[in-house]
C-alpha positions as a Markdown table, in Angstrom:
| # | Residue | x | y | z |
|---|---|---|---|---|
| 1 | Unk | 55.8 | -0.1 | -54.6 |
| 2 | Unk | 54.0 | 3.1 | -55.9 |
| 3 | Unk | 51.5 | 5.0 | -54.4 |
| 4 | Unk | 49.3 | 7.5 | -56.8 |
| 5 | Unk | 49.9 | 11.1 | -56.1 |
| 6 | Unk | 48.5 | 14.0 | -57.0 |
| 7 | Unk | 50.9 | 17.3 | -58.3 |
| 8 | Unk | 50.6 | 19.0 | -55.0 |
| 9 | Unk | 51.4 | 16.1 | -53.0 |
| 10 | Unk | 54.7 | 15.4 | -54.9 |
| 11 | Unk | 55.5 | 19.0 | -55.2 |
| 12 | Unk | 55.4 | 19.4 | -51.4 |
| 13 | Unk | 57.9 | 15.8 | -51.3 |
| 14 | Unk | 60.1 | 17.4 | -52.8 |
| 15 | Unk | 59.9 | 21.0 | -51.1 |
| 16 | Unk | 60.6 | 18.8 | -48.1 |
| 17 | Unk | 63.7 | 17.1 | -50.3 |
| 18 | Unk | 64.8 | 20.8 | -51.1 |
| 19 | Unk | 64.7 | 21.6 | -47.8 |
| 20 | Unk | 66.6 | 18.1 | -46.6 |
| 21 | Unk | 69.2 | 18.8 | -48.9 |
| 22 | Unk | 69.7 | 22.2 | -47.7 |
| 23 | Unk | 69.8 | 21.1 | -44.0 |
| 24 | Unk | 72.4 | 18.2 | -45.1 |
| 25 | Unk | 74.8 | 20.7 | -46.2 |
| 26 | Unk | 74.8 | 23.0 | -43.6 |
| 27 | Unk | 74.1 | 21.1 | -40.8 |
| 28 | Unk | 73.1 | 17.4 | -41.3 |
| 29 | Unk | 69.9 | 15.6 | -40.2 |
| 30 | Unk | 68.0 | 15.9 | -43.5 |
| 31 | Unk | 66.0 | 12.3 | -42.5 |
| 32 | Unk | 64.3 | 14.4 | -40.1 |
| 33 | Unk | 62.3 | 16.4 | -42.4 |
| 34 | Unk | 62.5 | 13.4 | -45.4 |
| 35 | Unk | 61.2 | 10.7 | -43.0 |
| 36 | Unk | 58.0 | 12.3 | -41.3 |
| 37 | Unk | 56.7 | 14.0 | -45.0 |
| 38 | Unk | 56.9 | 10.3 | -46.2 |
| 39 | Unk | 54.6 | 9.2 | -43.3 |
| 40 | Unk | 52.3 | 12.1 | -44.1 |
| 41 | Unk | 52.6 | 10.9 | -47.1 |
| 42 | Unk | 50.9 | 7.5 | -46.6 |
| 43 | Unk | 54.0 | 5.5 | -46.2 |
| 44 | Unk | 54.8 | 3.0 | -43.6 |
| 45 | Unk | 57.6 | 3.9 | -41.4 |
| 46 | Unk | 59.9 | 0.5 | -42.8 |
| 47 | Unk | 59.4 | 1.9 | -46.8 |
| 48 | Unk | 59.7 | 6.1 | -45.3 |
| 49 | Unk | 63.2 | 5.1 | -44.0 |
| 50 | Unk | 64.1 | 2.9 | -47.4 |
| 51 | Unk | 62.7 | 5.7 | -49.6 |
| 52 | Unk | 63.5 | 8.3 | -47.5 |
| 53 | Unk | 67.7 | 6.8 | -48.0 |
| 54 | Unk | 67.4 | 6.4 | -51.1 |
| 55 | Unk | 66.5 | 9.4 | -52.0 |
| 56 | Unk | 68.9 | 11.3 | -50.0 |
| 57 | Unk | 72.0 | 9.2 | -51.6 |
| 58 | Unk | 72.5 | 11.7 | -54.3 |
| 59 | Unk | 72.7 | 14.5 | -52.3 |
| 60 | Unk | 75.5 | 13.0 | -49.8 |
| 61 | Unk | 77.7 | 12.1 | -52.6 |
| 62 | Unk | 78.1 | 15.7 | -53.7 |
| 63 | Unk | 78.6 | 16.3 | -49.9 |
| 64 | Unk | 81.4 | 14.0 | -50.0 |
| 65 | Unk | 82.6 | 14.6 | -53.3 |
| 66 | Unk | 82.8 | 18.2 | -52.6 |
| 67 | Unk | 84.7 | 17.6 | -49.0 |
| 68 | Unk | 87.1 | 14.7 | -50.2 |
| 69 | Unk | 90.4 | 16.8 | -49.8 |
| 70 | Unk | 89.6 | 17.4 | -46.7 |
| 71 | Unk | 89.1 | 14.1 | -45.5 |
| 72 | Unk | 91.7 | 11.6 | -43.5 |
| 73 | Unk | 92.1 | 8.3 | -41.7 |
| 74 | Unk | 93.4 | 8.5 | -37.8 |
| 75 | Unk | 96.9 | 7.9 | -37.9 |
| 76 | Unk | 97.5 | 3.7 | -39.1 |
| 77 | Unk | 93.3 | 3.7 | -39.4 |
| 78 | Unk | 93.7 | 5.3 | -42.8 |
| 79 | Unk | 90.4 | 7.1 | -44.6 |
| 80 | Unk | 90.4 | 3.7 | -46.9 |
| 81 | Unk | 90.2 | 1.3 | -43.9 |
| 82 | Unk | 87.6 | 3.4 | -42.5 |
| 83 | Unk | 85.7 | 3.4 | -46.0 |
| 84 | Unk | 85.8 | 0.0 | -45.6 |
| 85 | Unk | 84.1 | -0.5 | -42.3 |
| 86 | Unk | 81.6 | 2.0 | -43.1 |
| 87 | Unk | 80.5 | 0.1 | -46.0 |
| 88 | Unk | 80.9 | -3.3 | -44.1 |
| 89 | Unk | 78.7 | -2.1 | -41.5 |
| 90 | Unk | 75.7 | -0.4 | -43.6 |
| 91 | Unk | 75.5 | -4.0 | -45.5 |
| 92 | Unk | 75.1 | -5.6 | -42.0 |
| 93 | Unk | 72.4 | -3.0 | -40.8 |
| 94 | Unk | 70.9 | -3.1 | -43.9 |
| 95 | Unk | 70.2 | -6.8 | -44.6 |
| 96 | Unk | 69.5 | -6.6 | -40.5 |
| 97 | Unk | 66.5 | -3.7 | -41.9 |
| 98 | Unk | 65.0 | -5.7 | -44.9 |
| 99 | Unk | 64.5 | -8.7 | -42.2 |
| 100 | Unk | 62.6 | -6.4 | -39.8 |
| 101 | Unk | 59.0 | -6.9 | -39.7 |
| 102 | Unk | 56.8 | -3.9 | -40.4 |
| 103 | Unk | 54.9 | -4.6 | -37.0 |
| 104 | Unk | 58.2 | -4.4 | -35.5 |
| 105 | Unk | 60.2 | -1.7 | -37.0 |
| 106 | Unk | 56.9 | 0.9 | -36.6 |
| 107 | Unk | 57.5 | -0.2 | -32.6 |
| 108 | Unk | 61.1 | 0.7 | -32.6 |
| 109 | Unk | 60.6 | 4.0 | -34.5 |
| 110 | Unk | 59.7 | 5.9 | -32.2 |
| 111 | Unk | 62.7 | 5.0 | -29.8 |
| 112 | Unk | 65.2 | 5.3 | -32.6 |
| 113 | Unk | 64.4 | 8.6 | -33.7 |
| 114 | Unk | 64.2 | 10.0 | -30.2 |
| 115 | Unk | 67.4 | 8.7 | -29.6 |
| 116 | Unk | 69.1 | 10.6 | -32.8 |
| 117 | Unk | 67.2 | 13.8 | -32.1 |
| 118 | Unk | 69.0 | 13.7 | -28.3 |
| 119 | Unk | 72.1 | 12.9 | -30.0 |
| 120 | Unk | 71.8 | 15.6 | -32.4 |
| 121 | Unk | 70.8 | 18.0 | -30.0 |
| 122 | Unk | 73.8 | 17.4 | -27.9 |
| 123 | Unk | 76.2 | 17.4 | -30.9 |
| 124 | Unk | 75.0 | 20.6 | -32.1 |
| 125 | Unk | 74.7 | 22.5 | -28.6 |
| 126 | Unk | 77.4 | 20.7 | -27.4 |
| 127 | Unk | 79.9 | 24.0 | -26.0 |
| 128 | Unk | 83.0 | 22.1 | -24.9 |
| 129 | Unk | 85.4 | 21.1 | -28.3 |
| 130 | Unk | 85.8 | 17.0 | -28.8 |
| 131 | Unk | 89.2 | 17.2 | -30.3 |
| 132 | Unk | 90.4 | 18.5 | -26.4 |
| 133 | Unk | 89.4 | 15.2 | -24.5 |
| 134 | Unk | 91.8 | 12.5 | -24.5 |
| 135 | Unk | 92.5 | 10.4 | -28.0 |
| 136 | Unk | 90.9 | 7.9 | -28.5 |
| 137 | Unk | 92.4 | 4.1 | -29.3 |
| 138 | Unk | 92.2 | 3.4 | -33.1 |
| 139 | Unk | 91.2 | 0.0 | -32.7 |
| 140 | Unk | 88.0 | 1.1 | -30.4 |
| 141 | Unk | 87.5 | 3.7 | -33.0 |
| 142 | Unk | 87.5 | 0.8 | -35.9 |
| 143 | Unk | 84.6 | -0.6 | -33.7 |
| 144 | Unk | 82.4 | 2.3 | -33.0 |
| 145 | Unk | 82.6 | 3.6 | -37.0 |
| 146 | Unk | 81.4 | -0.4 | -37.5 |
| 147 | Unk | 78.4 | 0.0 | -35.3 |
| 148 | Unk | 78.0 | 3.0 | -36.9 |
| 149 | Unk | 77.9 | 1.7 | -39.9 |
| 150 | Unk | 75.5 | -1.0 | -39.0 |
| 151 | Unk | 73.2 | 2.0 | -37.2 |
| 152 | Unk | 73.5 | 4.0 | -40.9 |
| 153 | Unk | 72.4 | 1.1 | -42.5 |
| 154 | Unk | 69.4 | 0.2 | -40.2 |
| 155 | Unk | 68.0 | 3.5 | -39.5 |
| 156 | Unk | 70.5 | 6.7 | -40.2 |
| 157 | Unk | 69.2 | 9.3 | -38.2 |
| 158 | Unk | 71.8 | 11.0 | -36.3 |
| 159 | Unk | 75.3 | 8.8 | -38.0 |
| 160 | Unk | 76.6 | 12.2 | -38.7 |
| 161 | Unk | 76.7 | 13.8 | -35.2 |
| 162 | Unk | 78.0 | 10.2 | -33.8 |
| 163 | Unk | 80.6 | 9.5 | -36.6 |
| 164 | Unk | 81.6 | 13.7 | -36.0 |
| 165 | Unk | 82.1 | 12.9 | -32.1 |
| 166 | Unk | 84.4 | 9.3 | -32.0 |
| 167 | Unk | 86.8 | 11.2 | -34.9 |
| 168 | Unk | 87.4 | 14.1 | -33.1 |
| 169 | Unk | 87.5 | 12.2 | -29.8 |
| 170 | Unk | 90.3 | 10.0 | -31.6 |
| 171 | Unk | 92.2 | 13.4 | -32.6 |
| 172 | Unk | 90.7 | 15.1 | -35.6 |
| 173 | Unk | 89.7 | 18.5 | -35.9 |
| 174 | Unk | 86.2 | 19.5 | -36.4 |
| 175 | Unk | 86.9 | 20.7 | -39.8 |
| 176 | Unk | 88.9 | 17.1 | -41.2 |
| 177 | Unk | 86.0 | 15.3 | -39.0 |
| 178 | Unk | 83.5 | 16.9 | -40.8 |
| 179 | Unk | 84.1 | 16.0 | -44.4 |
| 180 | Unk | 85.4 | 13.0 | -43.4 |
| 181 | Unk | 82.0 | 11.8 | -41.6 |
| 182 | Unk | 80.3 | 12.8 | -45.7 |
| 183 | Unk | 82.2 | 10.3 | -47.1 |
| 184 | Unk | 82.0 | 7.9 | -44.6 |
| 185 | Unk | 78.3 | 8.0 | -44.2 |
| 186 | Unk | 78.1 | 7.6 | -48.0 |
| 187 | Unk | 80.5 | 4.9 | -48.2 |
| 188 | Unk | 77.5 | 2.9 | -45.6 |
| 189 | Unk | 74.7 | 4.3 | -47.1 |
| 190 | Unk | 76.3 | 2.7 | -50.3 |
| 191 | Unk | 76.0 | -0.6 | -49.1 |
| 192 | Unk | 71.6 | 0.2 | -48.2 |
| 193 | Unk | 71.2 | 1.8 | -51.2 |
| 194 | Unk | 72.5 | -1.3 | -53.3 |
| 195 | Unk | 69.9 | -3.8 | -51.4 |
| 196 | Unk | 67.3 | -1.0 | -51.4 |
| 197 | Unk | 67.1 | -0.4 | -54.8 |
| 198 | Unk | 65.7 | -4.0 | -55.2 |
| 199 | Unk | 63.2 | -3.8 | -52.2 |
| 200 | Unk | 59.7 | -3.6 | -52.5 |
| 201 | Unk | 59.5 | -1.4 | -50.0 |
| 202 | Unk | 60.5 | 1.5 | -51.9 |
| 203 | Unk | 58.1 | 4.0 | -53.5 |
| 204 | Unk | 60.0 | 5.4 | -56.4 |
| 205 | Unk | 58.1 | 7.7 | -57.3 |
| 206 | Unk | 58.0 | 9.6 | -54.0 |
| 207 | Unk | 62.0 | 8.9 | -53.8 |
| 208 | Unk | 62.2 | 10.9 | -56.9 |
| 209 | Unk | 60.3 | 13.7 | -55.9 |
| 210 | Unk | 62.5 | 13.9 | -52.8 |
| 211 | Unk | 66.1 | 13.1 | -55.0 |
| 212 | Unk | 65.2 | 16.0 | -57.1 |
| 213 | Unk | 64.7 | 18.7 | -54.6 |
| 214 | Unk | 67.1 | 17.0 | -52.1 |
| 215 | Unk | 69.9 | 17.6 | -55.4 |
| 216 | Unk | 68.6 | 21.2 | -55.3 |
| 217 | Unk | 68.8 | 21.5 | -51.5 |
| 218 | Unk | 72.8 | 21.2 | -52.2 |
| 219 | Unk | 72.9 | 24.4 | -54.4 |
| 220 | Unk | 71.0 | 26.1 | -52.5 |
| 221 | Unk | 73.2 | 25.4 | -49.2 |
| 222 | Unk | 76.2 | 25.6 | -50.9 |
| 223 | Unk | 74.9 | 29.2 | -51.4 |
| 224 | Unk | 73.3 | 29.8 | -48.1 |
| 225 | Unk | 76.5 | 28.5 | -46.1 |
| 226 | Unk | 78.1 | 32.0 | -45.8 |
| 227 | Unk | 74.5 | 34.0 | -45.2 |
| 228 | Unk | 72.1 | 31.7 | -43.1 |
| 229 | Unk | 73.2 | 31.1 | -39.1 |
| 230 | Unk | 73.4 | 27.8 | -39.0 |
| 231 | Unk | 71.9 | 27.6 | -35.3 |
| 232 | Unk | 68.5 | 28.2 | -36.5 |
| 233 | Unk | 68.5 | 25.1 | -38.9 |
| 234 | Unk | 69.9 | 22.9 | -36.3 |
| 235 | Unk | 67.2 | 24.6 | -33.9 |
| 236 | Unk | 64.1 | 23.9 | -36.6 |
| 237 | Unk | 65.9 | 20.0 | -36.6 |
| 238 | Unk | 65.8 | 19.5 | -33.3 |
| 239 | Unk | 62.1 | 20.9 | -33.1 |
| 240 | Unk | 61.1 | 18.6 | -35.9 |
| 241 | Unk | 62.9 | 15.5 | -34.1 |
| 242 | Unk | 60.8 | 15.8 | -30.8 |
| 243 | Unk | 57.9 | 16.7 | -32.3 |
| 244 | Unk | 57.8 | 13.6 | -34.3 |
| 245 | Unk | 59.2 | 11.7 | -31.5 |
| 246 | Unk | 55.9 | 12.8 | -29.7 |
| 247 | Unk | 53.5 | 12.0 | -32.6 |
| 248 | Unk | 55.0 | 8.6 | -33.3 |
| 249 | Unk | 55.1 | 8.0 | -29.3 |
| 250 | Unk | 51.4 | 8.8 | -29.2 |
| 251 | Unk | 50.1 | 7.8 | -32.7 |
């Protein structure tokens, strides 16, 4: 699928990209600029979520490619047996996705990105450290990163704040937990990507748009990590979460 743009419309796609990928390194939740441009941009809500990961996957693999040393497994629930769940779990949500109805996925929007905008408010607000509460068992922790995984590849919004609370709640720092949850949530995004790429559902040419400036959203974090408070872009993504949440409630 293709819609017909004109040179403004895909310049401001991938403004919106550029600014996703600059809100992905610094503080996650890119889909929640990616996904609503797409709807303004004509796009059903079932093909703005497929475009919308798609065109983000280049951006989280320099994430995780540039955090790998970083990243661990949880004691026996090493970082490969965790890759592996992740990726198990995106097929699952994905094939779940591409068998959702349009009808019903534009019903279940609305509650899905509500709930990641509460999560990510309360992960990024959050004043108490995770890694203090009691560790959590590794094979609940094999579950939850499954669901997760499943969650990724349905939807996405908000994997990031979930997968950074059950790691440190299972004993990882916030620093390990952090590059750990990139690769992770590219290992599940991954499996969606692979089925996407053959879906009709995608508008490629809108996908590349975002890609591109979603690639230069990671320079430009990379750069602004050390200069820009990072409470102020979790502050404009919780602001564009419930305002969306409202829109699509109301629409």
């Amino acid at each position: 699928m293709i819609f017909q743009y004109d040179p403004t419309q895909l310049l401001l796609i991938s403004l919106a990209g550029l600014y996703a990928g600059t809100q992905n390194t610094l503080a996650g939740g890119g889909s929640f600029i990616t996904f609503p441009a797409l709807l303004l941009a004509g796009l059903d809500p079932l093909s703005a979520n497929i475009t919308s990961t798609l065109a983000l996957f280049p951006n989280q693999i320099t994430s995780s490619f540039a955090g790998r040393k970083l990243a661990g497994g949880v004691g026996k629930l090493s970082l490969k047996k965790l890759f592996a769940l992740s990726i198990a779990g995106g097929l699952v949500g994905a094939m779940l996705l591409l068998n959702t109805s349009i009808t019903f996925f534009t019903q279940l929007v609305p509650w899905l990105v509500l709930i990641a905008t509460l999560l990510f408010t309360w992960g990024s607000f959050s004043k108490s450290p995770l890694h203090t509460a009691q560790t959590m068992p590794l094979p609940l922790l094999a579950f939850i990163q499954f669901m997760i995984g499943i969650y990724g590849g349905y939807f996405g919004g908000g994997i990031g704040i979930l997968m950074l609370a059950s790691l440190s709640l299972a004993g990882q720092k916030v620093r390990m937990a952090t590059a750990t949850k990139n690769v992770l949530a590219m290992a599940m995004n991954t499996s969606a990507v692979a089925l996407f790429a053959f879906s009709s559902h995608v508008d490629w040419l809108a996908g590349l748009a975002l890609a591109i400036g979603g690639i230069g959203g990671g320079f430009v974090g990379s750069w602004l990590v050390h200069r820009l408070p990072e409470i102020i872009m979790r502050s404009f993504v919780v602001l564009v979460g419930m305002s969306l949440s409202t829109w699509l409630f109301l629409r």
